[in-house]
C-alpha positions in Angstrom: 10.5 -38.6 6.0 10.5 -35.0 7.1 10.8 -34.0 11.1 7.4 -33.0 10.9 5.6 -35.9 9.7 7.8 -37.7 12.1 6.3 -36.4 15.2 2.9 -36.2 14.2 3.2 -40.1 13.4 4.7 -40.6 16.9 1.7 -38.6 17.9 -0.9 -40.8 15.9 1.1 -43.8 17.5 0.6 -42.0 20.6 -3.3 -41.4 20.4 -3.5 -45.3 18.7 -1.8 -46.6 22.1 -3.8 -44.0 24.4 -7.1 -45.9 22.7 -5.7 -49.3 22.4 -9.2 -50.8 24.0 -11.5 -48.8 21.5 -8.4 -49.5 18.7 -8.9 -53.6 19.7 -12.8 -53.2 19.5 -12.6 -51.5 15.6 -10.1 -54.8 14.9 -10.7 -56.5 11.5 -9.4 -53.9 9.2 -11.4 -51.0 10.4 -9.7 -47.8 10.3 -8.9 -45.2 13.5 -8.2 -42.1 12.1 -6.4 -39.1 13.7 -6.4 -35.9 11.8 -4.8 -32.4 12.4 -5.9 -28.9 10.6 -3.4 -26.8 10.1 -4.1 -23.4 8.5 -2.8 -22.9 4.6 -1.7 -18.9 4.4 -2.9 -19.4 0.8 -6.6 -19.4 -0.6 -9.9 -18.0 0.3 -12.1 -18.2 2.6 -9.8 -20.4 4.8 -8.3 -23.5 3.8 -6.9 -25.9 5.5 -4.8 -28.9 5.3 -5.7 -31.8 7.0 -3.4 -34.6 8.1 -4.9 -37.7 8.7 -3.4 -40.6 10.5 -5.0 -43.8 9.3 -4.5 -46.7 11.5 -5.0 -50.4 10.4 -5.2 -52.2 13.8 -5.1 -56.4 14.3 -6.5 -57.9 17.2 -3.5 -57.9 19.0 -3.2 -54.2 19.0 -0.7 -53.9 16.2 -0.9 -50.6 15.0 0.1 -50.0 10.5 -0.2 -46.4 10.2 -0.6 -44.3 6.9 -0.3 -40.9 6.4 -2.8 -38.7 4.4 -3.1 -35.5 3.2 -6.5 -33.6 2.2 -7.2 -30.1 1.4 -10.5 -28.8 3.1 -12.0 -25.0 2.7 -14.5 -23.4 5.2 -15.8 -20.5 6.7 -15.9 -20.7 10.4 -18.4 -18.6 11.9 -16.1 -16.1 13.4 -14.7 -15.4 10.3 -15.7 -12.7 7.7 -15.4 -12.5 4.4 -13.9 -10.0 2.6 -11.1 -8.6 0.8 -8.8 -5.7 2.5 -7.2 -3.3 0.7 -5.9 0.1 1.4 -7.9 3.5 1.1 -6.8 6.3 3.5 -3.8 7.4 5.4 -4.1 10.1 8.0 -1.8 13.0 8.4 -2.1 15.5 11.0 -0.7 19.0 10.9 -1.4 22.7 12.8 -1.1 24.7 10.2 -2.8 23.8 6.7 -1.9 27.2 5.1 1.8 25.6 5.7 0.7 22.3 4.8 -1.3 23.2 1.6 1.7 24.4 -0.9 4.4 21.6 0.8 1.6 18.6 -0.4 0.4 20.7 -3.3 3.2 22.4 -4.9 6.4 21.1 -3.5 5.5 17.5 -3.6 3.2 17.5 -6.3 0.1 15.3 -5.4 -3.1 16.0 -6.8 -5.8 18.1 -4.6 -9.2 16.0 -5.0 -11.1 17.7 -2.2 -11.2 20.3 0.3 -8.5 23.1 0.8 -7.1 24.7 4.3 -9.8 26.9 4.6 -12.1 24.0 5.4 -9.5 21.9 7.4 -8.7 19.2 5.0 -7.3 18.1 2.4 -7.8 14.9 0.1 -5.2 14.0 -2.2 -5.5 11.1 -4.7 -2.3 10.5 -5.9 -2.7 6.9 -6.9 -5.6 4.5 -5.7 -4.9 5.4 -1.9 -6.0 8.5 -0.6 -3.5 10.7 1.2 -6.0 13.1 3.8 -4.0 16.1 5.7 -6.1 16.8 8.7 -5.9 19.6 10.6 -5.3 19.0 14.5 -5.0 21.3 17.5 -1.7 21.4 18.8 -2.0 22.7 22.2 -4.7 19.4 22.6 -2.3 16.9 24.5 -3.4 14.6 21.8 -3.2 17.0 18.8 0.1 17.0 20.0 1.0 13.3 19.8 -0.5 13.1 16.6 1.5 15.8 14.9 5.1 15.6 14.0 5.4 11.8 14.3 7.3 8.9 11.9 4.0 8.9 8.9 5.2 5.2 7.2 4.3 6.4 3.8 6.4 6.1 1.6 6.6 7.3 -2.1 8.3 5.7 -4.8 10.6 7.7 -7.1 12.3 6.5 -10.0 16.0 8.0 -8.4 16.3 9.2 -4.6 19.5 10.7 -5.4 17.9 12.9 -8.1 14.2 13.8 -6.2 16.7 14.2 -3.1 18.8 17.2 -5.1 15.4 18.2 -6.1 13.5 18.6 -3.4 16.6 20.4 -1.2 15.8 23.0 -4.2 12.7 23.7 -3.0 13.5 24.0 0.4 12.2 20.6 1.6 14.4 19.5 5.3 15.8 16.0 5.0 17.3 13.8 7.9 19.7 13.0 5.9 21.1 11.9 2.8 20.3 9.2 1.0 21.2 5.4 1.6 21.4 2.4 0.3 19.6 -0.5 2.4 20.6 -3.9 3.2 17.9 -5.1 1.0 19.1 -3.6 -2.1 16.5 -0.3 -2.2 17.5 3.6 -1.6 15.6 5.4 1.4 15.6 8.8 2.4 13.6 10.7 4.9 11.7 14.1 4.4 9.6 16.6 7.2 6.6 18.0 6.0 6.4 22.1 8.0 5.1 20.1 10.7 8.2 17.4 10.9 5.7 15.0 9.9 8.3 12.1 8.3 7.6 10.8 5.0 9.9 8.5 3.1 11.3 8.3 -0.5 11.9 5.1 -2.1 13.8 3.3 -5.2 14.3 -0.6 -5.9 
């Protein structure tokens, strides 16, 4: 028996000796149950498993308990369903003449929409959208949106090799490329505006 059904059948016996009275009065074979939900990370809505204690009781109080399991799915009321899944990520720059040819031409991605004339621009390199926004710097929040760690990374089949590459073009790295404890290669690039975006290979 695991440690975990241990203690919660010293908590059933706990709950079957806190009720001994009612426990005594359901004598005869009835059954006092004592049941826990506990959240499954898997399925959808929400699913729950559900430990039940099952207590056969004689008249003298004599507790046999059994252990159960059941799997139960509902949809509380303060929960919505839905499915999540990424769309947009946000970059901020000053300058989207600057901006323009690094996304465009250095890096690549594809221009869906807009263009630095009207102060955007969407690109739609795979199913997420990458939008470059352009932000006032001297705004004390344009400023701490601009030149900040991104969290987008992109996926190359080599760093070494895109690192070499990109150095080429001109692109500023904070350094070379390393290998992580996890087995993948990282390196770190700044867009004109030191925006940090990450390369990746497994």
């Amino acid at each position: 028996m695991t440690v975990d059904k241990q203690f919660f059948l010293l908590m059933a016996h706990r709950q079957c000796r806190e009720n001994l009275p009612r426990v005594r009065r359901w004598a005869n074979g009835r059954k006092y149950n004592w049941a826990l939900l506990e959240p499954l990370r898997e399925g959808s809505p929400i699913c729950y498993q559900k430990r039940i204690a099952v207590v056969n009781c004689s008249n003298r109080g004599n507790c046999r308990i059994q252990l159960q399991f059941r799997q139960i799915c509902s949809c509380p009321t303060a929960y919505l369903p839905m499915t999540l899944a990424p769309d947009t990520l946000r970059i901020f720059v000053s300058d989207m003449s600057r901006a323009q040819p690094f996304y465009q031409d250095i890096l690549g991605l594809p221009l869906a929409q807009g263009g630095a004339s009207q102060g955007y621009l969407l690109f739609k390199p795979t199913s997420i959208n990458i939008l470059i926004e352009s932000c006032d710097a001297n705004d004390q929040e344009g400023r701490s949106l601009i030149g900040r760690f991104v969290g987008l990374s992109f996926r190359v089949q080599d760093v070494r090799q895109a690192y070499e590459e990109l150095k080429s073009r001109g692109v500023e790295f904070r350094g070379a490329p390393e290998v992580q404890p996890w087995g993948g290669t990282l390196a770190h690039i700044c867009d004109p505006d030191r925006n940090i975006l990450t390369l990746v290979s497994h």
